[in-house]
C-alpha positions as CSV (number, residue, x, y, z in Angstrom):
1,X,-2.1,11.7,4.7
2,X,-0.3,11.8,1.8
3,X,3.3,11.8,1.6
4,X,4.9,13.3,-2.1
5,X,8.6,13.7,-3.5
6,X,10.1,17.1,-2.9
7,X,10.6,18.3,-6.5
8,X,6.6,17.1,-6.8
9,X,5.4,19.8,-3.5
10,X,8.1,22.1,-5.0
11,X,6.8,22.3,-8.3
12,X,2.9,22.5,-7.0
13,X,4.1,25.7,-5.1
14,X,5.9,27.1,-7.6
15,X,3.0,26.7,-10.3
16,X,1.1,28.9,-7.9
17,X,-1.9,29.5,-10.6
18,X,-5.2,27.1,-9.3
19,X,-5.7,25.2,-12.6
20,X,-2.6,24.0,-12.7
21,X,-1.9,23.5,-9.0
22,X,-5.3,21.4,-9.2
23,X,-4.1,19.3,-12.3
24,X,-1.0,18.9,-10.4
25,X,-2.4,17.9,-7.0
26,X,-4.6,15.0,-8.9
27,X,-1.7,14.0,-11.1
28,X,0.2,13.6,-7.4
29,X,-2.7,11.7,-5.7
30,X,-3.5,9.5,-8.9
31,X,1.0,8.3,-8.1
32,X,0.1,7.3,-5.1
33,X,3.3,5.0,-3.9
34,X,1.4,2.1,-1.6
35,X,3.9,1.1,1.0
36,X,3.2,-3.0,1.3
37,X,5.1,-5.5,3.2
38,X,4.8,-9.0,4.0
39,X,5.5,-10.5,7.4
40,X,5.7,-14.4,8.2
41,X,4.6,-15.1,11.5
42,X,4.5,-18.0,13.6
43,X,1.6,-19.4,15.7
44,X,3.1,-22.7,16.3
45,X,5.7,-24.5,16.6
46,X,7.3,-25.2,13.1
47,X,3.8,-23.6,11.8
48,X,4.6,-20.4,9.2
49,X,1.8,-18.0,7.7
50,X,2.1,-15.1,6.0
51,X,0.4,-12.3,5.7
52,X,0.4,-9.0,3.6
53,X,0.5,-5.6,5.4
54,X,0.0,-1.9,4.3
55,X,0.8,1.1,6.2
56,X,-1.5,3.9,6.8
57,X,-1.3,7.6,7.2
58,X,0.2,6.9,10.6
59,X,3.9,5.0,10.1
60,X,2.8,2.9,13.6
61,X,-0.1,1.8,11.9
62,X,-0.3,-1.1,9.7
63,X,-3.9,-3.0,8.2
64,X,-3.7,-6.6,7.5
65,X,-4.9,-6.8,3.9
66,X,-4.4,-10.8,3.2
67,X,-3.4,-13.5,5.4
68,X,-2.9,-17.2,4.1
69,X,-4.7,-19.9,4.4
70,X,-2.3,-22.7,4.3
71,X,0.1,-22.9,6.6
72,X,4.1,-23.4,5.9
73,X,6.9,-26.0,7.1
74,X,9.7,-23.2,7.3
75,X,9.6,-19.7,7.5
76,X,11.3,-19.3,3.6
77,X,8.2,-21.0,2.3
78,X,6.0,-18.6,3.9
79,X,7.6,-15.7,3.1
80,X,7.7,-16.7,-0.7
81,X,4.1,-17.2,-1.2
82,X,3.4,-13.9,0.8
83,X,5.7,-12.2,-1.8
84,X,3.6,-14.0,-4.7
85,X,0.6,-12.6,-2.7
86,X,2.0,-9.1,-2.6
87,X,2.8,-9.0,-6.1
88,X,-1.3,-9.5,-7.0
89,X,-1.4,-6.0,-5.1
90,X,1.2,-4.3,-8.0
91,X,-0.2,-3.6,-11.8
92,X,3.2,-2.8,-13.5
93,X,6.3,-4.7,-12.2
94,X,8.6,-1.7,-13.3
95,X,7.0,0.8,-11.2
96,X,5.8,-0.7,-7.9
97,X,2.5,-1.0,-5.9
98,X,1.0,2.8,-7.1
99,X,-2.6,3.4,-6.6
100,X,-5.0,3.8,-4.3
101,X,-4.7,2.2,-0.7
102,X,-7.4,0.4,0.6
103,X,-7.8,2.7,3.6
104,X,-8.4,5.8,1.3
105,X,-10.6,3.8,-0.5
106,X,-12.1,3.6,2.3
107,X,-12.8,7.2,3.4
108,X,-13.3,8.5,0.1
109,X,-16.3,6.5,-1.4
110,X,-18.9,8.0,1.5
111,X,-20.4,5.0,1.4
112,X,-21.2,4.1,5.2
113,X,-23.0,0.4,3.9
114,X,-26.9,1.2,4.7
């Protein structure tokens, strides 16, 4: 599920009309704000990895989308090249990680791989 801005679900009810409530409803889903997150864990003793995360339509649910190869001497390293990692997941800088998140990517293309 999809979450939007109030003024954005305000103004798609008060357009009310179907053209324009269906212009405004892709226009919504095309801004879709991917929540991503890094988290460094360690599997050893002064062994670091990170690994990039992204939530789903359930906030207690999070997918693994990349986790490092190399491990790290100290957590700070780790969670540095995570964040580098991250970054390849955002197109513009300025306004953050929008676009299409791999599980609705997922479910949309119908696609079940036979």
């Amino acid at each position: 599920m999809l979450s939007y801005s109030r003024a954005a679900v305000f103004t798609w009810r008060l357009l009310g009309r179907s053209a324009e409530r269906e212009f405004l409803k892709e226009l919504m889903m095309s801004e879709h704000y991917r929540r991503l997150a890094v988290f460094v864990d360690n599997p050893g003793i002064e062994n670091f990895v990170w690994i990039v995360l992204e939530s789903t339509g359930d906030p207690a649910v999070w997918l693994d989308l990349e986790t490092g190869f190399e491990s790290y001497d100290t957590w700070i390293e780790a969670f540095e090249a995570g964040n580098l990692a991250l970054r390849a997941y955002v197109d513009d800088e300025d306004r953050g990680p929008i676009g299409e998140s791999l599980g609705e990517s997922e479910e949309s293309d119908g696609d079940d791989g036979v």
